[in-house]
C-alpha positions as CSV (number, residue, x, y, z in Angstrom):
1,X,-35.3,-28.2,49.5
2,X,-34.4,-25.9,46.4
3,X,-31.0,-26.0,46.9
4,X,-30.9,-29.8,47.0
5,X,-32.6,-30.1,44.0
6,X,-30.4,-27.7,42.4
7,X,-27.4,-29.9,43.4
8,X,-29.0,-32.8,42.2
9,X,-29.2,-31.3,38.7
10,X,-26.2,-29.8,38.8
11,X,-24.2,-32.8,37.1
12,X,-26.2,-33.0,34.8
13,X,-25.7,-29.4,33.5
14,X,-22.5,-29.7,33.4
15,X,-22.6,-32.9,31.5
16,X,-24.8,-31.1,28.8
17,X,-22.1,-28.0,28.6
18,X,-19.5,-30.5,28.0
19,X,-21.0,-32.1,25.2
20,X,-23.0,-29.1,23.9
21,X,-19.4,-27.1,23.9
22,X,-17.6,-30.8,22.5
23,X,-20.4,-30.6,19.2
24,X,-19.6,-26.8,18.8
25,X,-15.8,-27.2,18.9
26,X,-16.4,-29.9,16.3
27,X,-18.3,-28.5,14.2
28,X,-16.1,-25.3,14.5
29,X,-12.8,-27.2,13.4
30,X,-11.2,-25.9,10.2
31,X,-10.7,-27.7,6.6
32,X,-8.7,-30.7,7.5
33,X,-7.2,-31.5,4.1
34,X,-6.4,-29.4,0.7
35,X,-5.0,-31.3,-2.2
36,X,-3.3,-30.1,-5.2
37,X,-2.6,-32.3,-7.7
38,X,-1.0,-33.0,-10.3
39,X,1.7,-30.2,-10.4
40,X,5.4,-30.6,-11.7
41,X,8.1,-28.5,-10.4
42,X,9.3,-27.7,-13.6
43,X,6.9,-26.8,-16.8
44,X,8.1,-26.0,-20.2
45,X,6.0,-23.0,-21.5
46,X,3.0,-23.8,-23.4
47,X,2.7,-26.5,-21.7
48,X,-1.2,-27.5,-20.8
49,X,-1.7,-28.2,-17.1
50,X,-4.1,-29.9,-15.5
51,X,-5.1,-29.1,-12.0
52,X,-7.0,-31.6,-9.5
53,X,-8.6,-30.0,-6.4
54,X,-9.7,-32.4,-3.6
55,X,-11.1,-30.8,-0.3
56,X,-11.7,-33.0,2.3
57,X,-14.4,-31.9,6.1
58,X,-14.0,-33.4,8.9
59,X,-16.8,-31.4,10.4
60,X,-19.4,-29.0,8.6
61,X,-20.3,-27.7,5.2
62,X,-18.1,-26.7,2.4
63,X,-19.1,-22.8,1.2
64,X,-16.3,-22.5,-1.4
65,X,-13.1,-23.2,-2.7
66,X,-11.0,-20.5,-4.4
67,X,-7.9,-21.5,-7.0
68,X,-5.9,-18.7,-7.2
69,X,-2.4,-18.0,-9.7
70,X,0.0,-16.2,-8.1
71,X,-2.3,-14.3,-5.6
72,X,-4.6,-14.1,-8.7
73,X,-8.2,-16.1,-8.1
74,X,-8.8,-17.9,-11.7
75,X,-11.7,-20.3,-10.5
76,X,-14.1,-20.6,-7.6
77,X,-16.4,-23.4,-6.8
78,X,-18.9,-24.7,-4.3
79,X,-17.4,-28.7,-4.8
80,X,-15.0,-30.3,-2.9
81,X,-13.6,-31.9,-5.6
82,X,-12.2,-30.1,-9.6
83,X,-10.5,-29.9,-12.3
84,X,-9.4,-27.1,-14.3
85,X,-7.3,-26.8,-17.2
86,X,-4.8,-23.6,-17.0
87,X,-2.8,-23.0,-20.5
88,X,0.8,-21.4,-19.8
89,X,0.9,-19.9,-23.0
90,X,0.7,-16.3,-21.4
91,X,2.3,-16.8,-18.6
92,X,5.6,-15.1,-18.0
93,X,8.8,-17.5,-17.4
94,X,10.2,-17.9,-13.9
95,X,8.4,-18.8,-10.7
96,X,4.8,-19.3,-9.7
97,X,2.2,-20.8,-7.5
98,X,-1.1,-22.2,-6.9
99,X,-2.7,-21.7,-4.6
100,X,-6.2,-23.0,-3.1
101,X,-8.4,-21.4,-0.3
102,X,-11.6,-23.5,1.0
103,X,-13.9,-21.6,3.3
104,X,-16.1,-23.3,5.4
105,X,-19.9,-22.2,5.8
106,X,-18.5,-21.5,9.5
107,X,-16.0,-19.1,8.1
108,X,-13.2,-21.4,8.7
109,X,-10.8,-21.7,6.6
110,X,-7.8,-24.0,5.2
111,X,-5.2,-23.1,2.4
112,X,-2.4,-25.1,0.2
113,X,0.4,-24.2,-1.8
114,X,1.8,-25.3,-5.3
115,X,5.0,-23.6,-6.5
116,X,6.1,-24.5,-10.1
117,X,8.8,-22.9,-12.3
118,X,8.2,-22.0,-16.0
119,X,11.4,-22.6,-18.6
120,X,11.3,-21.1,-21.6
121,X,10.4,-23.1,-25.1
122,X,12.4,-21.1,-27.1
123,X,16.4,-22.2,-28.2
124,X,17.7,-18.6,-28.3
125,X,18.6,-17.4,-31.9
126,X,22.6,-17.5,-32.4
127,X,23.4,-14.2,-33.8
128,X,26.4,-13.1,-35.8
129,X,28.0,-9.6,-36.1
130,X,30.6,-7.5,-38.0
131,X,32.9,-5.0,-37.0
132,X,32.1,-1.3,-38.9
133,X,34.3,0.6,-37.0
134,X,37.6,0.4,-34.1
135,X,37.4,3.7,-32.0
136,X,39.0,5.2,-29.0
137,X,38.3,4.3,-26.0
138,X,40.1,5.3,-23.0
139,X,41.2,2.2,-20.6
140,X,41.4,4.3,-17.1
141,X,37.7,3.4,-17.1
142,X,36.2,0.7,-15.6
143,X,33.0,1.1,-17.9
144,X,29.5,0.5,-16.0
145,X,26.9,1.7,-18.1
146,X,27.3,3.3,-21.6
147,X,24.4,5.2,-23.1
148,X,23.9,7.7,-26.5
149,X,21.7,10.9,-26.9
150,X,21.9,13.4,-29.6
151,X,25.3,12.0,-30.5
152,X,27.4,12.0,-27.5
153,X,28.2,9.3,-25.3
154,X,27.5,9.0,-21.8
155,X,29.5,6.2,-19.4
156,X,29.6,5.7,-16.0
157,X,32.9,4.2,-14.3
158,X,33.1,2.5,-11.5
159,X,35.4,1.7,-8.7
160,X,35.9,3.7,-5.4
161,X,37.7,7.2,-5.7
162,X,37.7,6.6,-9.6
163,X,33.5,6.7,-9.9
164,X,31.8,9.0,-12.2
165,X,29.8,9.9,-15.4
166,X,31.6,11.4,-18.2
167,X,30.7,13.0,-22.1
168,X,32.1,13.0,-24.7
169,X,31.8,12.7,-28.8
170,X,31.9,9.2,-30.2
171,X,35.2,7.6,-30.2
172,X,37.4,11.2,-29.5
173,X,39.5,11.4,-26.2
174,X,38.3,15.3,-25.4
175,X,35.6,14.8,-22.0
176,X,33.4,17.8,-22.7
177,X,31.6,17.6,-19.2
178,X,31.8,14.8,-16.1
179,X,30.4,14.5,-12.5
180,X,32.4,12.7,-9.9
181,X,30.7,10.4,-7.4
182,X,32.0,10.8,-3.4
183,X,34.5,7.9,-2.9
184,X,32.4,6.3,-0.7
185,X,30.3,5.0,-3.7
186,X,31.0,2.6,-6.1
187,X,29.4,3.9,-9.7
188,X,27.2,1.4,-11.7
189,X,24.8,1.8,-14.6
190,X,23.2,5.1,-15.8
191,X,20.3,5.6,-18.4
192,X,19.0,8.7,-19.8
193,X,14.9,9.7,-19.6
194,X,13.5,12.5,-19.7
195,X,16.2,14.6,-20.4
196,X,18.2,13.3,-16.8
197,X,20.6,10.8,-16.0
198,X,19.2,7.9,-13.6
199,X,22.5,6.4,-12.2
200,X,22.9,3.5,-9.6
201,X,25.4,2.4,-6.6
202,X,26.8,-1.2,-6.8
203,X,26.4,-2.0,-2.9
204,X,25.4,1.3,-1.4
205,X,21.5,0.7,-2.2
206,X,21.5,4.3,-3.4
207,X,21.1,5.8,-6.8
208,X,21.3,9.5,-8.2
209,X,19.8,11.8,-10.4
210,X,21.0,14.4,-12.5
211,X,20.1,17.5,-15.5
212,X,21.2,16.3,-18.5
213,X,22.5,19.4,-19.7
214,X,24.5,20.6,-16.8
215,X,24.9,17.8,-14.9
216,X,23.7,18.9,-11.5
217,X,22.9,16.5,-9.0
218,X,19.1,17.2,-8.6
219,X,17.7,13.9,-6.6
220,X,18.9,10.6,-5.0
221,X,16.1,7.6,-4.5
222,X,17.4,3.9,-2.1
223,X,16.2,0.6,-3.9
224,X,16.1,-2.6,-2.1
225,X,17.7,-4.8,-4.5
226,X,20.6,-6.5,-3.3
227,X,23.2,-4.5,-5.4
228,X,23.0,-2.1,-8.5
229,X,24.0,-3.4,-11.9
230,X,22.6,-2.3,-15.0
231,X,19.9,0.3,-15.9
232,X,17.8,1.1,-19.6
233,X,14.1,2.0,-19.6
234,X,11.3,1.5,-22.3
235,X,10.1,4.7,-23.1
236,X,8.1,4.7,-19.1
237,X,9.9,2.7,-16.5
238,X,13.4,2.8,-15.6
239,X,14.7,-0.9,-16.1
240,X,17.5,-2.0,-13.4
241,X,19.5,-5.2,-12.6
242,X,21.1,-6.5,-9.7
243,X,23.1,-9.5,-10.8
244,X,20.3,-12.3,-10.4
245,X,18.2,-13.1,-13.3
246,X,15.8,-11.0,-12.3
247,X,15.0,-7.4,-13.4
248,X,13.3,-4.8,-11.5
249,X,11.0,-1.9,-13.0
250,X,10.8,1.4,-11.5
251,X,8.2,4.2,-11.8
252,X,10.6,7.1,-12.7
253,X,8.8,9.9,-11.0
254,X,9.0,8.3,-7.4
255,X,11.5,5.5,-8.4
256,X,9.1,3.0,-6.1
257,X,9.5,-0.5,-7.3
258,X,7.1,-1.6,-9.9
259,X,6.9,-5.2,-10.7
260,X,9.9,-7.4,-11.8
261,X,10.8,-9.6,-14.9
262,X,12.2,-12.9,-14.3
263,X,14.8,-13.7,-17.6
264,X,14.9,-17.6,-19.0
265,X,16.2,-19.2,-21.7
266,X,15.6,-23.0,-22.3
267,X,18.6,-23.9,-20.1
268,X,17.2,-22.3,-16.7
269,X,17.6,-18.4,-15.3
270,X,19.6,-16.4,-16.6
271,X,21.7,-15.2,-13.9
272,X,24.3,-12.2,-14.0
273,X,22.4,-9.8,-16.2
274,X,24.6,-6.9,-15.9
275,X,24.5,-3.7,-18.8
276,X,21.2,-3.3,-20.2
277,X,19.9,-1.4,-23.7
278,X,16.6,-1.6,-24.8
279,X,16.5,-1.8,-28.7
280,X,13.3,-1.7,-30.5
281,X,11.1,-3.7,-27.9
282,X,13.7,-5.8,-26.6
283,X,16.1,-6.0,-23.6
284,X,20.1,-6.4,-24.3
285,X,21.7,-7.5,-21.3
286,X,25.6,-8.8,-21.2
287,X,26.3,-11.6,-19.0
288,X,29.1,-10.4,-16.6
289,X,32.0,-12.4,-16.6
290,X,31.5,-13.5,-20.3
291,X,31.0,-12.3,-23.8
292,X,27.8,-12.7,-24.2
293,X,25.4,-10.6,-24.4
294,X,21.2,-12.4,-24.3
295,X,18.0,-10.6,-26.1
296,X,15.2,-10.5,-24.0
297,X,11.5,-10.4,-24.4
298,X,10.2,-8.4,-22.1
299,X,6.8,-9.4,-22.6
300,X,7.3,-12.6,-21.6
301,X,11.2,-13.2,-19.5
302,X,12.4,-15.3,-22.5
303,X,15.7,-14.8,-24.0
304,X,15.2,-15.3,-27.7
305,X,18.8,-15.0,-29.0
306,X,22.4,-14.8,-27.8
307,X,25.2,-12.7,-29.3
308,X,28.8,-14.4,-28.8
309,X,31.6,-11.5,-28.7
310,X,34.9,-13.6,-28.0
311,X,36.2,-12.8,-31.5
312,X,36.0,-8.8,-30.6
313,X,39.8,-7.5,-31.7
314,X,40.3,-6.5,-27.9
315,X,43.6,-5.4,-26.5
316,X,43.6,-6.4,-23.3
317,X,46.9,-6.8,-20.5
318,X,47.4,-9.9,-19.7
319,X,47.8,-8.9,-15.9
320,X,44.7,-8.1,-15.8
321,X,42.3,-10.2,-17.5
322,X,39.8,-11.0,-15.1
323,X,38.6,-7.5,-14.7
324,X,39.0,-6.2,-18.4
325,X,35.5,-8.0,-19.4
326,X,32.6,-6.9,-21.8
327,X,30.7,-4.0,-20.1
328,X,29.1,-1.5,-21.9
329,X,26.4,-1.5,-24.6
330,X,24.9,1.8,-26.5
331,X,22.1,2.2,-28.7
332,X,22.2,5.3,-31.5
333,X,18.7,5.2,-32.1
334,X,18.9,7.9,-34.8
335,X,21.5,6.1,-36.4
336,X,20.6,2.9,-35.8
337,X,24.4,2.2,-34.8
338,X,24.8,-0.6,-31.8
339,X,28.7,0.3,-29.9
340,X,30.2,-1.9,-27.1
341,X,33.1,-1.5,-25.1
342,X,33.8,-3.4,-21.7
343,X,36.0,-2.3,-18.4
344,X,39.7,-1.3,-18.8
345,X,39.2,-1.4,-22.7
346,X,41.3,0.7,-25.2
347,X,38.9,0.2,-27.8
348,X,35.0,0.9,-28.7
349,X,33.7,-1.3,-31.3
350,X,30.6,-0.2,-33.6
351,X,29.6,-3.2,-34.9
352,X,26.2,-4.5,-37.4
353,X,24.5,-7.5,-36.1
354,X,23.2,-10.1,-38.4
355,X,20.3,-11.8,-37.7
């Protein structure tokens, strides 16, 4: 008699599981819709924007919503619906995003993306320059980074078999001491901290480091840019390009990727920053394949003036014009003297630039 009874029931808990389980799974569903609106793709800087946030539930209770900048949370709020102002004066050119989390009381959650890239406002500065001085240079090499300490210069070649760092006085032919690199390497850009030379591979991933005074090879370090360009630092981070319009800081001691500076001017990215000099607080990058060479604030990406070298008194063969560019800037500090030379060149210039 039990057991009948029990079968008699026995739809009926099943019935009740079903729609018990069908309430829970509703109730259980995650945010349904996140809306971001209104946000241009492109967004000149200082530009105010305003942001609309519209979170819709099909089931349950909202708890919060989060709005974050670039994986930073800038506003959080129990409504489904808001509207924030977010000034880009302080913002950094290049790419962003937006990004909105809304958590459920439940603990589900839904999230939606806003990218937007930041030009610059600025029209760089055109700036002139004069020629002080012509000096030797020799044209057997393919200049990739050219740096000055205590008087002496410091230039790394490039090219397979031919790689290297050399020094030498300003402008005299004698090399007083050089390192070769193994010809499996292609040499790039060099800079000087610390009283070593940090010096980089063009598609080997690898850079070196070496004493100053003697130089002996006394570490190597692997980056995971797509090539080695250019290298400077500011006094605490070694400074590297690759070729894209970005530029990638380095802690020196460990030479583990810091963060990265994306360069603008009011045109769009930068792209082929190659040689680098930082001068008084800025970044002087040449633009490979041209003869110009962008200042850039590394506070904020923007390139806020452009020096045009086409008029440089160059001789260059005419066999071989594609590959005898502009390469190679150097900073006296002491002197305040600014030289530049490029690959192949027979000359150095030391030139005064006029702002």
């Amino acid at each position: 008699m039990n057991m009948l009874k029990y079968l008699l029931f026995l739809p009926f808990l099943i019935n009740c599981f079903i729609s018990c389980s069908s309430k829970n799974k509703k109730s259980r569903q995650p945010v349904t819709k996140i809306s971001i609106s209104p946000v241009k793709r492109k967004i000149i800087s200082g530009e105010q924007l305003t942001i609309d946030v519209k979170t819709r539930l099909k089931n349950g209770t909202l708890n919060k919503s989060t709005l974050y900048l670039d994986e930073r949370p800038i506003h959080t709020s129990d409504k489904a619906e808001y509207t924030i102002q977010l000034s880009t004066d302080t913002l950094k050119v290049g790419s962003h995003q937006i990004k909105v989390i809304a958590v459920k009381e439940d603990g589900l959650q839904g999230t939606n993306f806003k990218p937007f890239i930041l030009n610059s406002n600025i029209n760089p500065k055109l700036l002139k320059y004069k020629v002080e001085k012509t000096l030797w240079h020799d044209h057997n090499h393919f200049t990739q980074g050219l740096e000055i300490e205590d008087g002496y210069m410091y230039e790394s070649t490039g090219e397979n078999g031919k790689s290297g760092i050399f020094k030498y006085k300003i402008g005299q032919k004698k090399v007083l001491k050089s390192v070769p690199l193994p010809e499996q390497y292609f040499g790039e850009g060099i800079t000087i901290f610390n009283d070593k030379i940090y010096q980089v591979t063009y598609h080997a991933k690898k850079g070196f480091v070496y004493n100053l005074d003697n130089f002996a090879k006394v570490d190597s370090f692997a980056y995971a840019n797509r090539e080695g360009w250019g290298l400077t630092h500011n006094s605490h981070q070694i400074i590297m390009s690759d070729g894209s319009h970005k530029l990638t800081y380095f802690d020196p001691a460990t030479m583990k990727k810091v963060k990265e500076l994306q360069v603008y001017d009011n045109k769009g990215p930068v792209l082929q920053l190659n040689e680098l000099e930082y001068i008084d607080g800025y970044i002087w990058a040449n633009i490979w394949m041209s003869d110009v060479i962008v200042k850039i604030d590394p506070k904020t990406g923007k390139v806020v003036a452009k020096l045009y070298l086409m008029d440089l008194p160059v001789n260059i063969s005419a066999d071989d014009t594609e590959r005898n560019v502009l390469n190679g800037i150097a900073w006296d500090k002491k002197a305040k003297k600014m030289y530049i030379t490029g690959k192949l060149w027979k000359e150095m210039f030391q030139i005064k630039v006029i702002e």
